[in-house]
C-alpha positions in Angstrom: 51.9 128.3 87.7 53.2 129.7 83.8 49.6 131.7 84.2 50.7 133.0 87.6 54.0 134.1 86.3 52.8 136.1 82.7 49.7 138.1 85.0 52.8 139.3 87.9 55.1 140.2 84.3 52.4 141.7 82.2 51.0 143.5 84.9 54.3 144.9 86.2 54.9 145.3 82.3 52.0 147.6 82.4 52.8 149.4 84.9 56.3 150.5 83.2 54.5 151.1 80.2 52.0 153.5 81.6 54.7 155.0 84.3 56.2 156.2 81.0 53.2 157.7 79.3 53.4 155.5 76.2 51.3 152.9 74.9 53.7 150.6 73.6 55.3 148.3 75.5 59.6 148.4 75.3 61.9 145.6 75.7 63.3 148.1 78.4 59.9 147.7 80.7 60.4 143.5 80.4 63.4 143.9 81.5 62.5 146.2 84.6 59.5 144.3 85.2 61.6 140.8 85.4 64.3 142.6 87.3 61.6 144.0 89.9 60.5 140.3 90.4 63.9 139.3 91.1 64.8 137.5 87.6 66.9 139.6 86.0 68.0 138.7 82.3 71.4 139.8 80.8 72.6 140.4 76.9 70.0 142.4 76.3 
């Protein structure tokens, strides 16, 4: 299940990353990538 979860983030993590044309991953493109998987974290 915790496997499950990380591949969906890192993947959708990915995909912001390389949307963006950079190669290092922001706390911004966590943040989307949590939000686009409907768990959206505040105070950041």
């Amino acid at each position: 299940m915790l496997r499950v979860f990380l591949t969906n983030l890192v993947g959708d993590v990915v995909t912001y990353t390389e949307h963006g044309n950079r190669k290092t991953v922001t706390r911004m493109d966590v943040l989307f990538a949590l939000k686009h998987q409907g768990r959206t974290l505040y105070g950041f």
